[in-house]
LUMLOMI-854006 format. One record per residue (C-alpha): residue in one letter; x, y, z. Coordinates in pm, whole numbers, plus 50000, padded with zeros to 5 digits. Layout:
aXYZ;...
# end
This chain:
x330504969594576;x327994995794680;x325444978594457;x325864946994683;x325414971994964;x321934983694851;x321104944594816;x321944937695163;x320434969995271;x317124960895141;x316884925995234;x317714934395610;x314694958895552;x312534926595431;x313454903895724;x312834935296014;x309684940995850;x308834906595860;x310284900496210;x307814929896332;x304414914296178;x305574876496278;x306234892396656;x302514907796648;x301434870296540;x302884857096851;x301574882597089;x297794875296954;x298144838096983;x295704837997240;x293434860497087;x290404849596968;x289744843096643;x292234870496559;x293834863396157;x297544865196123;x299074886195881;x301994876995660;x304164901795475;x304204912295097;x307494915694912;x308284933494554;x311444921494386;x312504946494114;x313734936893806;x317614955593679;x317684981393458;x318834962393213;x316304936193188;x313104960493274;x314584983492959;x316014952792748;x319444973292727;x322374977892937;x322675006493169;x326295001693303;x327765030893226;x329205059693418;x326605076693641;x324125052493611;x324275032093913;x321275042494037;x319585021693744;x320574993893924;x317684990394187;x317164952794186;x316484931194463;x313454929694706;x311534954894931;x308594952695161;x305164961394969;x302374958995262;x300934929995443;x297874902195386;x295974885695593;x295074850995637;x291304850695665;x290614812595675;x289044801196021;x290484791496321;x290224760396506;x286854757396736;x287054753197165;x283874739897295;x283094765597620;x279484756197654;x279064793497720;x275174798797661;x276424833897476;x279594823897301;x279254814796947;x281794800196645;x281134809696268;x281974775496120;x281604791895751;x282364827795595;x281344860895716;x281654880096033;x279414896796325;x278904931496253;x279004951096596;x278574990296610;x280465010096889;x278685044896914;x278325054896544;x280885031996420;x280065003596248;x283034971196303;x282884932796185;x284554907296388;x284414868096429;x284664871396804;x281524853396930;x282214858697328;x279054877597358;x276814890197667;x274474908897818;x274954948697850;x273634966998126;x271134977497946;x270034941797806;x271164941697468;x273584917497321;x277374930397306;x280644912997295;x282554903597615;x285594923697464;x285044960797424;x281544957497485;x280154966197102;x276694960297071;x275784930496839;x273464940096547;x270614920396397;x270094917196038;x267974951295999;x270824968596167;x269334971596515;x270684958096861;x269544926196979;x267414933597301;x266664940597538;x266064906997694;x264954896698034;x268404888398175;x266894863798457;x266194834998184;x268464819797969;x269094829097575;x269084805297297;x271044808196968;x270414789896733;x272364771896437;x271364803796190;x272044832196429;x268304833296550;x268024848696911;x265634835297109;x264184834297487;x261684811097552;x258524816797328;x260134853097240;x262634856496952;x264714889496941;x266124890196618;x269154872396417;x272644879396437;x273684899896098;x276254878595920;x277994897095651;x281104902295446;x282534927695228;x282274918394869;x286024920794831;x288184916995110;x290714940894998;x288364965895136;x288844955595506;x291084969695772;x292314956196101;x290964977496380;x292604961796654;x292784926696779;x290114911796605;x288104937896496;x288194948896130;x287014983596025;x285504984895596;x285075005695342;x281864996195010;x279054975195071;x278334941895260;x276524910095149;x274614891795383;x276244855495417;x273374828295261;x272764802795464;x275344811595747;x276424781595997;x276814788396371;x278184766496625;x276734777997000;x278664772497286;x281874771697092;x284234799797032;x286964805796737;x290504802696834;x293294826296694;x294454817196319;x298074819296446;x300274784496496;x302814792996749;x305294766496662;x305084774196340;x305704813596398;x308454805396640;x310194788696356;x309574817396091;x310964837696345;x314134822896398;x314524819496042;x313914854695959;x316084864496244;x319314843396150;x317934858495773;x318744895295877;x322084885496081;x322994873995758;x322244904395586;x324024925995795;x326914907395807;x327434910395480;x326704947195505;x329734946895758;x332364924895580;x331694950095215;x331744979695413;x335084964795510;x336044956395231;x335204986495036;x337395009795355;x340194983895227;x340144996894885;x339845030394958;x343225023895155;x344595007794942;x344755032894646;x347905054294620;x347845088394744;x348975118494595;
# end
């Protein structure tokens, strides 16, 4: 009976856990080209079948653990579907990689292409304001902001006869190693790799990786998941108060 508990314990745990990154998904639907996360369970093997011998004996309940537990989250780094603004400064990565953007002396990657120009002419994104690296590692700029920019297919900047630099387009060598910083930012940790060959779409920007309908539904589910669980957390807890009553007195 209390084992049952501990199984209906931990799977309520699962579905909140669950519930709480699926709710985040929804809130950054209309973020761009912001990656939705999904969660990581563990099941655990008995006792007796992780130790190939059986543990029910008195006292050893606790060698029960079984069942499932949250372990973390992943993300879904695949890319987004494209929405043609015809911005002169927005951009789509149609392949790998990311922008790498540098706010003070941190260094960020992001696939959010809604770029302009700072006040001090450099290139920075139309979000927090990060300035936009080139591939030495040096802002892009400063441009004449009276006459129009030009980027091109590979992340070449240019105005008029003038090019200022190309966008850096990198990515870690494992992505294990990044780290949502917010939104669609993603702090790192080891070394990037520039991204051969990278392909840019100007004038289009990268919508969020998240499908509403289809988190809607996951939510529901997981929601009608943990109602479940806890219902059957009531109805033993019941039934084990029964028992208890039940059991002659002295």
């Amino acid at each position: 009976m209390i084992y049952g508990l501990y199984l209906s314990g931990q799977g309520a745990l699962v579905q909140q856990a669950r519930q709480d990154i699926v709710a985040n998904n929804l809130a950054n639907a209309g973020t761009t080209a912001f990656k939705r996360d999904m969660l990581v369970a563990q099941s655990h093997l008995t006792y007796d079948a992780d130790q190939g011998r059986p543990s029910w004996l008195p006292g050893n309940l606790n060698r029960l653990p079984g069942g499932v537990t949250p372990a973390g989250t992943a993300t879904d780094y695949s890319a987004g579907d494209f929405t043609h603004t015809e911005g002169a400064l927005d951009l789509a990565l149609a392949g790998k990689g990311f922008l790498k953007v540098q706010n003070g002396k941190n260094i960020f990657l992001t696939r959010d292409g809604q770029l302009e120009l700072g006040p001090q002419g450099h290139l920075v994104t139309r979000d927090q304001g990060f300035t936009v690296l080139n591939t030495a590692g040096q802002p892009i700029g400063p441009v004449n902001a009276d006459l129009p920019l030009e980027i091109l297919s590979d992340g070449t900047i240019n105005q008029g006869n003038d090019e200022f630099g190309k966008l850096a387009i990198v990515e870690p060598q494992s992505y294990d190693a990044l780290t949502k910083a917010g939104k669609n930012l993603y702090s790192f940790s080891g070394k990037l790799v520039p991204v051969n060959d990278p392909h840019i779409k100007p004038g289009y920007v990268e919508n969020s990786g998240v499908r509403p309908v289809g988190s809607m539904i996951e939510l529901i589910s997981s929601s009608r998941a943990l109602e479940a669980n806890t219902n059957m957390i009531q109805y033993q807890d019941d039934s084990l108060g029964r028992l208890l009553a039940s059991l002659p007195r002295k």
